[in-house]
N, C-alpha and C positions, 0 to 999 in steps of 0.2 A: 974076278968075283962075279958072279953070275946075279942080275937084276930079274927078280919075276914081280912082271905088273900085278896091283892092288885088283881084287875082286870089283866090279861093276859096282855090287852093292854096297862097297866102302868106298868110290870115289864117289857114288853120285851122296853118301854119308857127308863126306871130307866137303862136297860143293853147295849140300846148303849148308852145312854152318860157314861156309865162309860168305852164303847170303844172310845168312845172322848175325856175322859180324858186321859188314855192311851196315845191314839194318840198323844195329846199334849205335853204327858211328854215327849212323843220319842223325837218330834221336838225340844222342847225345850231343852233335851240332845244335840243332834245334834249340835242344835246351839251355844251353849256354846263351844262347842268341834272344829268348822270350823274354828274359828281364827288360832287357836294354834298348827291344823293338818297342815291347808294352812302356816306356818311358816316354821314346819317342813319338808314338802315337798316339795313344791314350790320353796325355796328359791335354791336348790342345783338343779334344773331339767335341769337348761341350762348348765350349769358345766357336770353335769352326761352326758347330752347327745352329747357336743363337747368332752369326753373322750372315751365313746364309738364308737363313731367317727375314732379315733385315732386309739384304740382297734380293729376295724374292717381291718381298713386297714393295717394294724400292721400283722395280725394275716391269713389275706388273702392268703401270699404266707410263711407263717411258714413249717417249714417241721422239719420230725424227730416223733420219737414217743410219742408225746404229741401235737402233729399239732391238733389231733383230737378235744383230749380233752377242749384245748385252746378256738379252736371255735366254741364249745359245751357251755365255760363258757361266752365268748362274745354274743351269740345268748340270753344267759338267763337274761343277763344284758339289753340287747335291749329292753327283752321282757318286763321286771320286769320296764324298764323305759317306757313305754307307759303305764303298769297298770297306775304309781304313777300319770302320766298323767290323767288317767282315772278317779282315784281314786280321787285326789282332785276337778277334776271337778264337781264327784259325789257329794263331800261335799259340792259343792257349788251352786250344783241343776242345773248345766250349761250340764252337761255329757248328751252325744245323743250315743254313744256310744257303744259296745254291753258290756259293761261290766254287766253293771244293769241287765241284762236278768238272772234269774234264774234258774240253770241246775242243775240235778246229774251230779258230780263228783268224782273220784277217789281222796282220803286223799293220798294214797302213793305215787303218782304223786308228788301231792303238797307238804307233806315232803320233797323226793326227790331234787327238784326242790330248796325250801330254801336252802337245805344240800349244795350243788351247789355253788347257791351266797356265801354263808357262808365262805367257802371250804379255795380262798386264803389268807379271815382274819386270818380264823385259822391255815394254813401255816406261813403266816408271825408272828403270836405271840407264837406255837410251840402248837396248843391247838388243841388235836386229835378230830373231829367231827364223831360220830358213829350214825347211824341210823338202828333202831331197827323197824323193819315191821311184821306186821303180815304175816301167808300163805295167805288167806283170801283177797278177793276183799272188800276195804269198801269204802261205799259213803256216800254221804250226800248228801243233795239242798242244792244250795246258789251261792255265786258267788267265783270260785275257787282264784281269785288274792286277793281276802280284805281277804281269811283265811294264804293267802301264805305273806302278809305282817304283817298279826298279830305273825306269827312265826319268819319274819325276826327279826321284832321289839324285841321278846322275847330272838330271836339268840344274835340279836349286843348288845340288854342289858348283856346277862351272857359271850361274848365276852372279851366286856370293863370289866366285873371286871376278868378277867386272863390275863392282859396282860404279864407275861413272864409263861403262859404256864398251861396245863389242859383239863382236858374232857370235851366237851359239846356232849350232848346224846339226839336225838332227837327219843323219841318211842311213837311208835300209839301201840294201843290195844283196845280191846273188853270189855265193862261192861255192860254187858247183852243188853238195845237198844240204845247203848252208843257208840259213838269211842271219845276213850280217850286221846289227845295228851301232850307228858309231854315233856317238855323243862328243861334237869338238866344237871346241871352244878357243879364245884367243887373250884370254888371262894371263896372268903373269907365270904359271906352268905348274908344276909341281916339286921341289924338289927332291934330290936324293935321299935323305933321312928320313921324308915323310910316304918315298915312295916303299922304302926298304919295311915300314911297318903302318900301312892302310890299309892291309885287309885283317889285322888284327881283331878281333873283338874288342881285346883292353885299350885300344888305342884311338886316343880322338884328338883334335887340333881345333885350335879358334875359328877355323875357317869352312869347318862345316865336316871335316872329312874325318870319321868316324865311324860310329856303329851303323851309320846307313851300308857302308861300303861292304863289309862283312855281310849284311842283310840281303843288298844287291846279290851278293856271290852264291850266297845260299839259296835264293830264286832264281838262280840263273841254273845251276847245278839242280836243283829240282825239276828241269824241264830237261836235262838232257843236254843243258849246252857250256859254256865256259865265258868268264868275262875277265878283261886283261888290260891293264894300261900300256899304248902305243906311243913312239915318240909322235911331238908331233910339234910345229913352230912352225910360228909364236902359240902358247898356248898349252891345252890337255886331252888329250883325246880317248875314251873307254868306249871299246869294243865288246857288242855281246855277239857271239856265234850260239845259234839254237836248228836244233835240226828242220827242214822242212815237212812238214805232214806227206803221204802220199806213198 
């Protein structure tokens, strides 16, 4: 039986609807996903921001050798509460904003910067935060605050399971047009039943692991990259790979 190839102008037909399908499916991730984000963010924004509030002026006339530091960590909270602001607007197709605009950006920044908010949880539960950087400048496109909340989110999940105490290890690295960022921790781990349905949407647990994780996946997938639970002992380890700019 003799096969004759489609005409040019019905395959390049047949290739964008199947970028319209695509399209679709995004959206309709998306929307599945806007409830459940706008829950989690939304509901804590005016609380966040009447404490930072507090935190500012608090912190205004501190002195001593840690004055600096202090409102180094209040500036980052400020800033990290106008993303969330941003961010859920994003979700909701309301954001005018500059977040949306897509830039190179420095990843070590934006480690850094989680490591930061991260910093007095892990004081107060006795859990040493280290961050492991490359020499090396890495960038990426995208938008630097939706990858610095998929880290937080990754941060306070392996937080919550050490409450009295443990490493959490935040290292970027290089696999070959890769930068690699890995989120490990030394918690009690995760296990099978909860590994088989965490990236669920409908699926959440007492321990944090939830709607953020699905949210995680969805920003990571937005920039082009993949994010994946690693073995890893003692402990949990999630990996995001996002392409390098360039």
């Amino acid at each position: 039986m003799r096969h004759t190839q489609a005409p040019e102008s019905e395959l390049v037909q047949q290739g964008t609807e199947l970028d319209v399908l695509r399209l679709a499916s995004r959206s309709q991730s998306l929307s599945l996903l806007q409830s459940a984000a706008i829950h989690d963010f939304k509901g804590s924004l005016n609380t966040l921001s009447l404490s930072v509030r507090l935190l500012e002026h608090t912190v205004s006339s501190a002195e001593g050798p840690d004055a600096d530091v202090q409102r180094r960590c209040v500036k980052s909270l400020r800033d990290e509460l106008l993303s969330l602001e941003r961010f859920t607007g994003a979700l909701l197709e309301e954001n005018r904003g500059d977040d949306l605009v897509v830039r190179t950006f420095n990843l070590v920044s934006v480690l850094d910067t989680a490591a930061l908010l991260l910093g007095p949880t892990g004081v107060a539960q006795q859990v040493a935060i280290t961050v492991e950087r490359p020499s090396e400048e890495m960038t990426i496109n995208g938008r630097a605050s939706w990858i610095r909340h998929a880290l937080l989110n990754l941060g306070g999940n392996a937080l919550q399971a050490m409450p009295r105490g443990g490493t959490l290890r935040l290292q970027l690295r290089r696999e070959d047009a890769h930068a690699v960022i890995s989120v490990i921790d030394t918690g009690p781990g995760i296990v099978d039943e909860v590994r088989a349905r965490m990236w669920d949407v409908n699926y959440s647990t007492r321990k944090g692991l939830g709607i953020g994780l699905p949210v995680v996946a969805h920003i990571v997938q937005a920039h082009g990259g993949t994010v994946a639970f690693e073995p890893s002992e003692p402990g949990a380890c999630f990996a995001i790979r996002l392409p390098i700019a360039g």
